[in-house]
ZAPA-675762 format. One record per residue: z, y, x of N, C-alpha, C in turn. Coordinates in steps of 0.05 Angstrom, whole numbers, plus 32768, in hexadecimal, padded with zeros to 4 digits. Example, Ala and Ser with C-alpha at 12.3 -4.5 7.8 and 13.67 -1.06 7.14 Angstrom:
<sites>
809C7F8E8108809C7FA680F6809C7FBE8108
808E7FD38101808F7FEB8111809D80018102
</sites>
This chain:
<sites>
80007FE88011800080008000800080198012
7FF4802B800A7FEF8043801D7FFD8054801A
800E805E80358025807B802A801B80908028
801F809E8017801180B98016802880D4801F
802080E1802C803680F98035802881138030
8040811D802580358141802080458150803C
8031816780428046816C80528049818D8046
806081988046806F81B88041806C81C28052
806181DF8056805881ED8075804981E28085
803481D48076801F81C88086801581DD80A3
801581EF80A18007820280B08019820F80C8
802B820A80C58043820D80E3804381F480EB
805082078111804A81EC8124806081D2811E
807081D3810C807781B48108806581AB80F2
805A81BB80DB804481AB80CA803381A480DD
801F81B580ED800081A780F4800D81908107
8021818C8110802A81778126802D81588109
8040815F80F38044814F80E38022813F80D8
800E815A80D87FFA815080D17FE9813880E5
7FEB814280FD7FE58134810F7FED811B8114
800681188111801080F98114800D80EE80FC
801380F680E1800380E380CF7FF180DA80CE
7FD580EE80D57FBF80E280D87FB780C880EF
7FC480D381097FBC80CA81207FCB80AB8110
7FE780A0810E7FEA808B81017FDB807B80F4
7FC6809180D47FBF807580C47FC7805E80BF
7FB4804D80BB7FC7803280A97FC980398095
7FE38031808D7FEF803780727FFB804A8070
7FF0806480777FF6807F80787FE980988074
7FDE80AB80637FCD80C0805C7FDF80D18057
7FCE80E680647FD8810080557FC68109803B
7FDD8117802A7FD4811780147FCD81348001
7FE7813F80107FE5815E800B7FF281718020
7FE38189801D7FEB819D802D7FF981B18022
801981BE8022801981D7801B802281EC802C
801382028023801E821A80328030822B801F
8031824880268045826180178025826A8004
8028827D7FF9801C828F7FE4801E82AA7FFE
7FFD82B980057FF782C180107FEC82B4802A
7FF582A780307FEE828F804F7FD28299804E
7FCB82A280637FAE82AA80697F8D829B8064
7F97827A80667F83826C806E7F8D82538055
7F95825A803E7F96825280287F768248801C
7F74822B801C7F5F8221801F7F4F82178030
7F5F821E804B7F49821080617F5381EF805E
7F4981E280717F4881C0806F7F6381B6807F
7F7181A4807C7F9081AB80837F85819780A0
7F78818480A17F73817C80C07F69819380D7
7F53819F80CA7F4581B280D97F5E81CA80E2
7F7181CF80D27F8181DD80DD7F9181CF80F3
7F9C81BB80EE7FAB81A181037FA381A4811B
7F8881A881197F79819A81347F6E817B8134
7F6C8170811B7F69815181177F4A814B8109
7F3F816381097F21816280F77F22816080D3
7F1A816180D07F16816680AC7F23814D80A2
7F308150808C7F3B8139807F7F3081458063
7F2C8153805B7F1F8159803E7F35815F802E
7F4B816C803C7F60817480347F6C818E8031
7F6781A380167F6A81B980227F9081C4801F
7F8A81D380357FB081DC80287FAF81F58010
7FC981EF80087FC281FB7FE27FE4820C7FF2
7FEE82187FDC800782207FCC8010821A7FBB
7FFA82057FA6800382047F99801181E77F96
803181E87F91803F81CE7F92803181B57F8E
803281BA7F69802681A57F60800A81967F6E
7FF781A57F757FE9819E7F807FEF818A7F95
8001819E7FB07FFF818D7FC2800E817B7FC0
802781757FB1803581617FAF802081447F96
801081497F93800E81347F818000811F7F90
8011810C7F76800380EB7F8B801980E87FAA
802D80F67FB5803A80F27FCB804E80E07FC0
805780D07FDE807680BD7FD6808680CB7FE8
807980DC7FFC808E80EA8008807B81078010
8099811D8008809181358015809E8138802A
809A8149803C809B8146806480A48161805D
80C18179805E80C58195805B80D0819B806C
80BD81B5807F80C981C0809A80BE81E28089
80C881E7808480C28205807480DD821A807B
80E28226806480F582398065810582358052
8126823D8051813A8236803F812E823E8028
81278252801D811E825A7FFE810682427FFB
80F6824C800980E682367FFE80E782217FF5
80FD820D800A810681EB8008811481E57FE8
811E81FB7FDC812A81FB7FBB811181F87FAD
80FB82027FAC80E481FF7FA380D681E87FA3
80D281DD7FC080C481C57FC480D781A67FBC
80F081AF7FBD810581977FBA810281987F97
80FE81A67F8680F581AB7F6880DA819A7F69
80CA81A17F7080A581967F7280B1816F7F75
80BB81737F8D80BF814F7F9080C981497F79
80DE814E7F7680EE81437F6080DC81387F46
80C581517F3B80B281517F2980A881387F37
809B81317F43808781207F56809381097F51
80AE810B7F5880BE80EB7F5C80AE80E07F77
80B880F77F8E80AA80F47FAB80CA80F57FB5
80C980E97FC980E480E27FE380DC81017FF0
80F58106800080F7811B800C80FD811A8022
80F0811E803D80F78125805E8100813D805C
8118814A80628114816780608124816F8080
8115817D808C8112818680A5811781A980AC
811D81B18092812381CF809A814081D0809D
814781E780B1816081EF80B3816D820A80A9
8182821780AE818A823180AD818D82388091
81928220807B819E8223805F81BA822D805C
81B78241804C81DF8242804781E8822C8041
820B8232802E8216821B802A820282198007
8205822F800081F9822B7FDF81DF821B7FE2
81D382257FF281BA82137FF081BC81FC7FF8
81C281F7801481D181D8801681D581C97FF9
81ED81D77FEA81F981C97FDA81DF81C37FC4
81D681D17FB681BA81CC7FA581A881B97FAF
81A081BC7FD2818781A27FDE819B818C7FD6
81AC818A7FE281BA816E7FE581C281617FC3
81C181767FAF81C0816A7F9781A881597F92
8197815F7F988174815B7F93817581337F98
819381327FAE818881117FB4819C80F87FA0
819D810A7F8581A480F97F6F818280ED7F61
817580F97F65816280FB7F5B814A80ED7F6E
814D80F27F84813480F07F92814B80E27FAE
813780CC7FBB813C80C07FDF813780D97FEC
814680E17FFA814780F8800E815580F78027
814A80F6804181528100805C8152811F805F
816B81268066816E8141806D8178813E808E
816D814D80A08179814A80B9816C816580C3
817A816580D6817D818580E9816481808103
815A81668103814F8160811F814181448119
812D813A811B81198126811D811E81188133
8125811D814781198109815E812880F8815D
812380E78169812D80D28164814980CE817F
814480D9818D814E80DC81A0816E80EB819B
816B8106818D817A81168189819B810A816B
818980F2815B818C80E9814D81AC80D0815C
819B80C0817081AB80B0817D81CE80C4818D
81C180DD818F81D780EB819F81E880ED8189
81DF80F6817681F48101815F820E80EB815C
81FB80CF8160821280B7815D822580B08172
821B80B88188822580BD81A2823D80CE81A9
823980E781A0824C81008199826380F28188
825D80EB8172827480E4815D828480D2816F
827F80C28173828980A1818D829480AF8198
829380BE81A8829F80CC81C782B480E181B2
82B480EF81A282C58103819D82D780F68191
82CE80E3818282E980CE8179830080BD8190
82EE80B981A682FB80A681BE830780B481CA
830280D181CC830980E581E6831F80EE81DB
833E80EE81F08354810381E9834C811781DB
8361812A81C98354813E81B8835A815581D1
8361815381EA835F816E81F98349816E8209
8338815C8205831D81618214830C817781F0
8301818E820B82F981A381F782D7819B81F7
82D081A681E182B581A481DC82A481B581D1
828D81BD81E1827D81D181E9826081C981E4
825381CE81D1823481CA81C9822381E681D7
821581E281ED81F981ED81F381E181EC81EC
81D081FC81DF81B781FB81D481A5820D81DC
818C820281DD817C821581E5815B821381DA
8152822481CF8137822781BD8121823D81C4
810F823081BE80FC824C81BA80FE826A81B5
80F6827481C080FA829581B980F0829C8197
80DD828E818B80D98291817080EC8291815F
810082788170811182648158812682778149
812B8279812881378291811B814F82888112
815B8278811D8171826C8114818482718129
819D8278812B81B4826F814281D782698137
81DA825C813E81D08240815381BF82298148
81B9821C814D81A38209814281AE81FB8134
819B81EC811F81A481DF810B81B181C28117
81AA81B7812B81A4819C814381C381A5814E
81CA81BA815981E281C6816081FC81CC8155
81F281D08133821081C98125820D81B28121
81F9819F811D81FF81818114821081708121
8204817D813C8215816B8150823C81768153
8234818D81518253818F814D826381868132
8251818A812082618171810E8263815F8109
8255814F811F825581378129827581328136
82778147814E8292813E815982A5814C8147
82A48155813482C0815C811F82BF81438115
82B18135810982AE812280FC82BF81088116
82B08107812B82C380F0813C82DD80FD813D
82E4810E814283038117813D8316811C8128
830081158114830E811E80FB8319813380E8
830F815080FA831A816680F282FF817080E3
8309818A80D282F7819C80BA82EC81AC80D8
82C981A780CB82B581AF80EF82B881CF80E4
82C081D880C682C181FB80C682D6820380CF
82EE81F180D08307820380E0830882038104
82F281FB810A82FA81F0812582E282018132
82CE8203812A82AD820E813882B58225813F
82AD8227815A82A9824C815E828782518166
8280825D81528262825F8162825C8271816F
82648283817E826282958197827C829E81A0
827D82B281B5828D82B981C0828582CA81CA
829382E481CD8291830181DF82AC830E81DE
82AE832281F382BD833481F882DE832581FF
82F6832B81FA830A832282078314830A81EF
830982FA81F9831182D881E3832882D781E7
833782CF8200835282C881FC834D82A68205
835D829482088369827E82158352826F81FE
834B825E8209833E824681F58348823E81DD
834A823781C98358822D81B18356821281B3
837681FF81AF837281DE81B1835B81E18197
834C81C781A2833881C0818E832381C48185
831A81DB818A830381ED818882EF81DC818E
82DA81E4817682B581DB818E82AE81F18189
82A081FA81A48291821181AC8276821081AA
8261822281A08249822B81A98237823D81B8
822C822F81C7821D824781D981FE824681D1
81EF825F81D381C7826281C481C0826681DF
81AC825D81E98199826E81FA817E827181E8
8172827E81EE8157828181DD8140829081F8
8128828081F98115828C820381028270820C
80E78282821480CA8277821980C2826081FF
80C0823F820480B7823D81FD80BE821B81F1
80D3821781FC80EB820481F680EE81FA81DC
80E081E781E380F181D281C880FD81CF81B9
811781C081CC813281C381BB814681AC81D7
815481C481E8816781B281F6817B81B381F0
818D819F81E781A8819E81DB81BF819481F7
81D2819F81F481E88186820A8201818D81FC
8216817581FF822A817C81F48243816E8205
824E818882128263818682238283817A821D
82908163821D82A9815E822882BB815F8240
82CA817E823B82D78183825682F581808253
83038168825C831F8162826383248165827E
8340816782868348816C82998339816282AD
8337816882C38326815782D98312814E82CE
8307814D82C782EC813882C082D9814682A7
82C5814582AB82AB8149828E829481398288
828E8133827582748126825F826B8136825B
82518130825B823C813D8254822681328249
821F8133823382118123822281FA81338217
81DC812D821881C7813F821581B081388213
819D814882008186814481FD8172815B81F8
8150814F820A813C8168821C812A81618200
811D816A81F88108816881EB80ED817881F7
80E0816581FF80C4816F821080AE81768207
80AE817681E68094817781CF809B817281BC
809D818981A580A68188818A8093816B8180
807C815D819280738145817F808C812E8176
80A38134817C80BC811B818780C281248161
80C18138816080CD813A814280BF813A812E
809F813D8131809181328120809681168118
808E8104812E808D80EC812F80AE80DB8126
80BE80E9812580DC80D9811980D780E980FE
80D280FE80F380D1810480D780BC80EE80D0
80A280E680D4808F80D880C8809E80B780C7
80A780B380E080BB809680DA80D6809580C5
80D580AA80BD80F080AE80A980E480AC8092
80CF80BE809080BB80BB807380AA809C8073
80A78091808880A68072808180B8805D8078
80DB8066807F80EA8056808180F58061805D
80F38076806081048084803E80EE807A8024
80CE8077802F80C2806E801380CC80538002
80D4805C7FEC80D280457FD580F080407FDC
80FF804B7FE58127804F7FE68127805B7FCD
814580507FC18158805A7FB3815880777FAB
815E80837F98816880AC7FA1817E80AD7FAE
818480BD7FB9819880B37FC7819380CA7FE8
81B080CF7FF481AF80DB800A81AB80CA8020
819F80C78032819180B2804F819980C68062
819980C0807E819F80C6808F819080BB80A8
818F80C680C4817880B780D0818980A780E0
81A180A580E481B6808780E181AB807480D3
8199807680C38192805F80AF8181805880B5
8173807380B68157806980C38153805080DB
8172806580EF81668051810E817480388112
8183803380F6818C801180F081B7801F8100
81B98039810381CE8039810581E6803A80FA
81E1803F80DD81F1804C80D18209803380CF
8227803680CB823B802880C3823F801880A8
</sites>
């Protein structure tokens, strides 16, 4: 049976990358629809020919219904307003949901994450597969480690990237609230300037760098007395996150409604 995938923001560089590895896959895999925003310049052009993959006879629309129809899964790397919109379209569709955007409040949070009574949905901060394995990593170690080893998340992104700190960067820190067991809102400090004062027991800290043309390097520091961990991951080509969203939208077709996780995906979950 052939999967069909829509992708949301076809026309940014995680859509034409999403488009690319669907295609380049085949098999039991098509793309099916393209959407963009209302105004998008090139509304109508051929959604391969924009990719870089040659014509698929596919044009990108705005309009939902359109591009969602006939999908079992929509692929959403867009923007928080938008994702309320397109998580509405699936639902209509009775399409599974990859959803790959970050930088939602808590309200919106709270509304997406309703959507997976209704609809199979992966929500994650980060695709790769790589970044995925750390998260499980982090939890392990912050659970095992004395609670006076402190912990310090470093991130670093593109100069484009409009988010700070990264969505990949609080996950992981609520990753290690989660191995320690503490609420990750009473404990996070996400910056620091001017005269801080002595460390706080317990704290996880964040630090942004932002510039050129960077990926997404994450590390996440355990520093106890004498001794430190350091646990981390380079991303050398946003293709790493195409290619674990498209394995998620393989693994989530024809699931339950229901919230998934890419613990599930990579056979880790508890």
């Amino acid at each position: 049976m052939t999967l069909n995938i829509a992708i949301a923001g076809a026309a940014g560089r995680m859509g034409r990358m999403l488009i690319d590895t669907v295609t380049h896959r085949g098999g039991d895999m098509r793309l099916s629809g393209a959407l963009e925003h209302d105004g998008f310049a090139q509304l109508g052009a051929d959604a391969g020919a924009l990719a870089g993959v040659g014509d698929l006879g596919l044009p990108i629309t705005a309009d939902r219904a359109q591009a969602f129809a006939g999908a079992d899964v929509i692929i959403d790397f867009t923007l928080p307003d938008a994702t309320l919109l397109n998580m509405q379209a699936a639902r209509e569709q009775g399409a599974a949901v990859v959803l790959g955007t970050t930088g939602h409040d808590a309200n919106q949070e709270g509304v997406i994450l309703g959507f997976a009574t209704d609809v199979p949905m992966i929500c994650a901060a980060n695709y790769s597969l790589g970044v995925n394995l750390l998260l499980n990593l982090v939890e392990r170690a912050a659970a095992a480690l004395p609670a006076d080893f402190d912990i310090d998340i470093l991130e670093m992104h593109h100069r484009q990237k409009v988010d700070s700190p990264s969505g990949t960067a609080l996950v992981l820190g609520k990753a290690a609230a989660k191995g320690r067991g503490v609420d990750f809102d009473k404990v996070k400090r996400l910056s620091r300037e001017g005269q801080t004062g002595a460390r706080p027991s317990g704290e996880i800290g964040f630090a942004t760098l932002r510039g050129g043309t960077v990926p997404g390097d994450h590390q996440v520091v355990f520093a106890g007395t004498d001794e430190r961990i350091e646990i981390g991951h380079r991303a050398a080509d946003r293709g790493i996150f195409a290619a674990g969203a498209v394995q998620a939208a393989a693994w989530l077709a024809g699931r339950e409604p229901g919230l998934y996780t890419m613990n599930d995906v990579l056979g880790l979950a508890d």
